[in-house]
N, C-alpha and C positions, 0 to 999 in steps of 0.2 A: 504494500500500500504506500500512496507518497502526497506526501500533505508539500505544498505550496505554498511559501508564506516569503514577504522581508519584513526579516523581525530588529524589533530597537532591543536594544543592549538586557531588558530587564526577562527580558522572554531566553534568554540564549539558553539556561540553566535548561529549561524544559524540552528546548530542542535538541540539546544536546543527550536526556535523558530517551526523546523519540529516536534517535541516531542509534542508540544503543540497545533498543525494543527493536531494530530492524525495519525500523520507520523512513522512506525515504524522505528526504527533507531535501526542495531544491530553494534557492539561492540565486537571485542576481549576478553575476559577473561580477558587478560593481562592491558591490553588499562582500562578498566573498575575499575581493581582492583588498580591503581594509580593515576586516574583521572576520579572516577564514574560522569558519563552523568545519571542523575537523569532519573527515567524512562526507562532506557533503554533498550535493549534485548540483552544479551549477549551472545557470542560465544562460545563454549566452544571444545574442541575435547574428544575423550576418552582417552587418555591419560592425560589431564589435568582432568577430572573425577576422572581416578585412584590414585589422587596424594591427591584427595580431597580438589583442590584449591576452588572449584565451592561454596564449604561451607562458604567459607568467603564473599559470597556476602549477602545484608543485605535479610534478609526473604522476598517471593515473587516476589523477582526479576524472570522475565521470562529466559529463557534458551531455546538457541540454542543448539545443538549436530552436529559437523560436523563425517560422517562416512565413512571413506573410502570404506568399505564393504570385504576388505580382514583379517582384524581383526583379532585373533585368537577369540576360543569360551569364552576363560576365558574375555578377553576385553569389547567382546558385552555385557557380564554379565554386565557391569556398566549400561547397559540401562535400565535392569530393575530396580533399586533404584533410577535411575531420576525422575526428575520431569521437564521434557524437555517438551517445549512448540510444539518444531517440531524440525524433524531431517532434515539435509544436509545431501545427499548423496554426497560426494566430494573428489572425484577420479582423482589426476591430468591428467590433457586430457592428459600429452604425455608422460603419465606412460606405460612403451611397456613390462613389465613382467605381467602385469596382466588385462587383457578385461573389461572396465568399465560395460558394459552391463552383464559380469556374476558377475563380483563383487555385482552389485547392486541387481540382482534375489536373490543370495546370501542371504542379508541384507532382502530381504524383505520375501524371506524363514523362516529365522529367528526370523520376527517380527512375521510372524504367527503362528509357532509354540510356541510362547511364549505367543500369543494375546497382542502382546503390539499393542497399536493403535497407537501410533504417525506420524502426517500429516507428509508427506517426500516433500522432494524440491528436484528437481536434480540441484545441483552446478553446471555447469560445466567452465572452465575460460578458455579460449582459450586465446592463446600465443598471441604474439605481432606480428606483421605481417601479419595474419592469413586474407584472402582473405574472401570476403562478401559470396561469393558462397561457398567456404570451409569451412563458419560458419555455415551457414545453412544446409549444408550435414551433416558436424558434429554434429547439436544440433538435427535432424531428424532421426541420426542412435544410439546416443549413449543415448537420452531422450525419441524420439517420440517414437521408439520401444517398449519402456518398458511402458507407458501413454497408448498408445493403448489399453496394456493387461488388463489397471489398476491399474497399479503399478506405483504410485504417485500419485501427491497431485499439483506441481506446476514447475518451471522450472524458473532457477533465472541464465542469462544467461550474463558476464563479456566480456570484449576485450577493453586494453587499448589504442584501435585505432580507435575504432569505436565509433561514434556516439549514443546520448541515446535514439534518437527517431527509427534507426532501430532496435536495439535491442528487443526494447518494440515494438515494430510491429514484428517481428522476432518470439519473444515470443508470443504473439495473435494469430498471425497467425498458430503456434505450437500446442496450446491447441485446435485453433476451431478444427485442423484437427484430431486433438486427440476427438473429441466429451465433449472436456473438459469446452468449453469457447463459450456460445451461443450469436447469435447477437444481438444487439439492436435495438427494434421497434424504429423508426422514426418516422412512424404516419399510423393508417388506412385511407385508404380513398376509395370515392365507387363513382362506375363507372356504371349507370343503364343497366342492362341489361348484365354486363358483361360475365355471363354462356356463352353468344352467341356467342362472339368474342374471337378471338385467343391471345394471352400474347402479341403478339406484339401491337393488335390494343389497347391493353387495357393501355399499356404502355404509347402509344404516345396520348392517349386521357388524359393520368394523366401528362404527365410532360409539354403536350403543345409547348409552347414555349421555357422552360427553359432545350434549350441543352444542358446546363454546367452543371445540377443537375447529379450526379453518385449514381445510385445506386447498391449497391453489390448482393443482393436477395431480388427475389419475390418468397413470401409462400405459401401455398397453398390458396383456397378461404374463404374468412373470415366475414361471416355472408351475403353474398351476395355482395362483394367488395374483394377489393385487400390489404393485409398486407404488406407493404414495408417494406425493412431495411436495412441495410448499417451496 
């Protein structure tokens, strides 16, 4: 998991403790190169590439790339001498000269004509304000579109008003529908004779009494029994 912050001096303690839980923690370039957070994953864009700031971090430091995807070609040329761990596609949402969604094809036209492999993440940060429903329309046309085709890797989704447990549900919910993010077994269980009986009977033979239990999906038949999962 990798949490996303630039943090002022009072927070380092905490980050330093999610470094050490196997937290990834990225980093600015800038943030990094004054006050290195040991471990850390840093930011970098292509412009701070072309300036060859990225060199002054100590060997092995992992790297971030953020990329807008309208780039000139000489620009993206920095990606092939990286040693970027994964790229940010990171096109500000209320950029109106140029379509996130062909920016990004763009970007990943690019990567394949070049074979560069690197994992992508769609950035996207949505404004302050920005309506729960208009988040999710937003992160469905300008991410899910391109996930669907295959084009991505993950989707790393910001709003400085909103809460981190929708988000992160937000995002879940984004990849399953992308076929990106499978469920998790709960538990098999087995119900005699089940072939015979319809999903509904086999259901209410399983949960019984516990009408609180919520389950998301039942799988298909699983060795003579029913797969649940949530």
């Amino acid at each position: 998991m990798t949490c996303f912050v630039s943090f002022s001096h009072y927070q380092r303690l905490a980050l330093r403790r999610l470094v050490d839980v196997s937290m990834g923690v990225i980093t600015p370039l800038s943030e990094q190169l004054t006050k290195p957070l040991p471990n850390a994953i840093v930011l970098a864009t292509l412009q701070e590439l072309s300036t060859g700031a990225d060199k002054l971090l100590p060997k092995g430091t992992r790297l971030v790339v953020s990329v807008r995807g309208d780039e000139t070609q000489e620009q993206l040329e920095y990606l092939k001498s990286s040693d970027a761990t994964m790229i940010f596609h990171d096109l500000p949402y209320t950029e109106e000269k140029v379509g996130r969604v062909q920016a990004a094809r763009r970007l990943f036209e690019y990567l394949s004509e070049h074979c560069l492999d690197f994992p992508v993440i769609h950035h996207i940060h949505f404004p302050k304000g920005t309506h729960r429903d208009d988040l999710v329309i937003g992160a469905g046309t300008n991410a899910g579109a391109l996930l669907v085709d295959g084009l991505g890797d993950g989707i790393l989704l910001e709003a400085p008003d909103q809460d981190f447990d929708f988000l992160r549900n937000t995002s879940f919910n984004l990849l399953q529908g992308c076929r990106m993010r499978n469920t998790k077994t709960v538990g098999i269980m087995r119900v005699p004779n089940s072939a015979e009986k319809s999903l509904k009977e086999v259901m209410e033979e399983i949960m019984g009494d516990h009408e609180m239990m919520d389950f998301a999906f039942v799988d298909d038949d699983v060795d003579g029994g029913w797969m649940i999962s949530q």
